[in-house]
N, C-alpha and C positions, 0 to 999 in steps of 0.2 A: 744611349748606346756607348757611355763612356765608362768603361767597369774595375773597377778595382776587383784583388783578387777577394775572395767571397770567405765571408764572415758573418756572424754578429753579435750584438749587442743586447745583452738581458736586465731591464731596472724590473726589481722584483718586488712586489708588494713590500717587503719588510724595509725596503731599503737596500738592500744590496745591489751591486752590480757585478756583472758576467758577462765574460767574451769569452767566446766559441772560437777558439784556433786566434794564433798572430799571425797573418799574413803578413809578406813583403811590405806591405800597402800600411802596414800598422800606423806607424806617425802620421801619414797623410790622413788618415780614416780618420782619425784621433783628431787632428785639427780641426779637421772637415766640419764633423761632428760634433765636437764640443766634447768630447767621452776624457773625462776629469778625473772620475772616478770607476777602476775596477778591484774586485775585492775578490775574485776569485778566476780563475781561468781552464776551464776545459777542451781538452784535445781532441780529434775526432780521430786522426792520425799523423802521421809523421811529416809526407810529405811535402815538398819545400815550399810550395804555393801554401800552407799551412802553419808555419812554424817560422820559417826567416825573420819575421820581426820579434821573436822573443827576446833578442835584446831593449828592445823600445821599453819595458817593462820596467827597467831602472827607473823612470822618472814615478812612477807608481809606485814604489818603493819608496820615491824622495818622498810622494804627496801624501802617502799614508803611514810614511816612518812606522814601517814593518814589512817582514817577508807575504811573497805573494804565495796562495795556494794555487798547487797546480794538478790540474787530475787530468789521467790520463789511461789507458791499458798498460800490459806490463811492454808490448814490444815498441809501446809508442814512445814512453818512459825510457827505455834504454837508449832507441834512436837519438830523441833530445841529450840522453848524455854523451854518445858519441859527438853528436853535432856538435853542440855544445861542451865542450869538453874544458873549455878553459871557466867556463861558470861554474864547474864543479870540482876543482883542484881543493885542495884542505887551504892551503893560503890564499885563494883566489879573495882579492881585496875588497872590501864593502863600502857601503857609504856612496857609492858613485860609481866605481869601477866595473861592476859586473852584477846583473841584477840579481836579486837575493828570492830564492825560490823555494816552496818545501814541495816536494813530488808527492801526491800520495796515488798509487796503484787503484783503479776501477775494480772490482770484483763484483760488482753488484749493485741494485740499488741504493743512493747515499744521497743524504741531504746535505744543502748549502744554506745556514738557516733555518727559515723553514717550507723553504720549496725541496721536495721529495726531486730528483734527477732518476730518470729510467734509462740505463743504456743501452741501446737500442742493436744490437749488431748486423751489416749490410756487408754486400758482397762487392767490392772494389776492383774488381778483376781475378786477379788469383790473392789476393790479400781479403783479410776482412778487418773493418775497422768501426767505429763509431755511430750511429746516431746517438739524437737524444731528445727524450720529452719530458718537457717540463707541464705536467697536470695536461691542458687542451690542443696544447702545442708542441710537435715536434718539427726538429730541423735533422734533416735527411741526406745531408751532400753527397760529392762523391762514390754512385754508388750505381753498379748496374743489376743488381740482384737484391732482394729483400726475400730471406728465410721465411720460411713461413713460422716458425715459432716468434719469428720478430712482428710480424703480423697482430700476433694475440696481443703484442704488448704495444702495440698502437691502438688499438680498441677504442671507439668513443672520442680519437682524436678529432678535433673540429678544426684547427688549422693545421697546414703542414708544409714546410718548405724543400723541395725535393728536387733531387740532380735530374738537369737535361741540358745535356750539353747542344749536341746539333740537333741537324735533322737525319745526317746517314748516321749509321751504327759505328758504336765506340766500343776497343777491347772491355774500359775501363766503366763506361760511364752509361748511366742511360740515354738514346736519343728520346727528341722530344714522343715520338708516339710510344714509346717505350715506355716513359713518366708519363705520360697519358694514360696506360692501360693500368701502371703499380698507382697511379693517385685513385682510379675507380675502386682497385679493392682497399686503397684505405678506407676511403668513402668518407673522407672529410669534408665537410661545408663549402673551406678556403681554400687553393691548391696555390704555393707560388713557387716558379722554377727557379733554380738556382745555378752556379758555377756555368755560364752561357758563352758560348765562342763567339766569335768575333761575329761569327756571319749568321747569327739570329739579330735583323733589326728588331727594336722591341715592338714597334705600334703594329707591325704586319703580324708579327706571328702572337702578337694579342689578338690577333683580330680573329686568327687561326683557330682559338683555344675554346674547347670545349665552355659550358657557363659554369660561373665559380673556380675557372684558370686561368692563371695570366704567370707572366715573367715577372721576377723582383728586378728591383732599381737600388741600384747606391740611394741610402738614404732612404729609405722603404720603411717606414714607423707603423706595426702594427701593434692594436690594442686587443690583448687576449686577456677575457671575463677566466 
């Protein structure tokens, strides 16, 4: 029941690593965890529980002496250059000062290596923003609506990690019986909740969930075939 803001962490067969959004929490996470190595970084969207540790990224620059890849949508992309505005000035100093980034724009599906990335689009309120599945697995946050053409592109997924914030209803977000009814028409195997308020204890409302649904944890290691 103690949560950092909601992320994660991808080791991909090839070797590579990928993390899904900087959270506020980035350094702490990073400790926590061990997370040594990232070699690419995808956005879901902008907002700040999402993005505030994009600074931490410098030190990933120090460990891999190179710029980091960043994908993202086009209006996610611009937000981060607003925010961030002093990481993108023409003299903004390297080596240590400001982390060193290349943006490249989502338009479709694209590999990192050679995991295939689908991006997934969800309804966030009156915004839409990201999912994304990688081959069996997708992660789902932030999101109280799921398209039905987003639908076809989850197909055959067998894990899935998916927003429920409460239990009453959210402008933004699904409550849990809401992510209850969108994980049924995924119809995946594994169902784990994500981005959870303060007042979901985890062991009750595990207890609550359908079988093959439960709430994620800091530190929640799944193995996806």
């Amino acid at each position: 029941d103690v949560r950092c803001r909601s992320s994660i962490y991808l080791e991909m067969a090839d070797g590579l690593r990928v993390l899904v959004d900087t959270t506020p929490d980035l350094r702490t996470q990073a400790l926590q965890h061990g997370v040594r190595q990232v070699d690419a970084i995808l956005f879901t969207h902008a907002h700040a529980d999402h993005v505030m540790g994009l600074d931490e990224v410098r030190r990933y620059n120090a460990l891999s002496r190179r710029a980091m890849p960043v994908y993202g949508d086009a209006p996610t992309l611009d937000a981060l250059r607003r925010t961030f505005s002093y990481v993108f000035e023409p003299d903004a100093p390297r080596g240590g000062g400001v982390p060193d980034l290349r943006l490249w724009t989502i338009g479709g599906r694209f590999s990192i290596g050679r995991q295939e990335v689908v991006p997934v689009p969800l309804r966030h309120g009156p915004w839409m923003i990201l999912g994304f599945r990688f081959g069996r697995f997708a992660y789902l946050t932030d999101c109280n609506g799921i398209p039905e053409a987003s639908f076809t592109l989850l197909d055959g997924v067998e894990t899935v990690v998916l927003d429920a914030l409460r239990r009453p209803p959210h402008p933004t977000h699904f409550s849990v019986d809401e992510a209850v009814v969108a994980a049924r028409q995924i119809g995946a195997r594994r169902t784990y909740f994500t981005h959870i308020a303060h007042d979901l204890g985890h062991a009750s409302t595990c207890a609550s969930l359908p079988d093959g649904m439960a709430l994620a944890h800091d530190g929640l290691v799944l193995d996806i075939p």
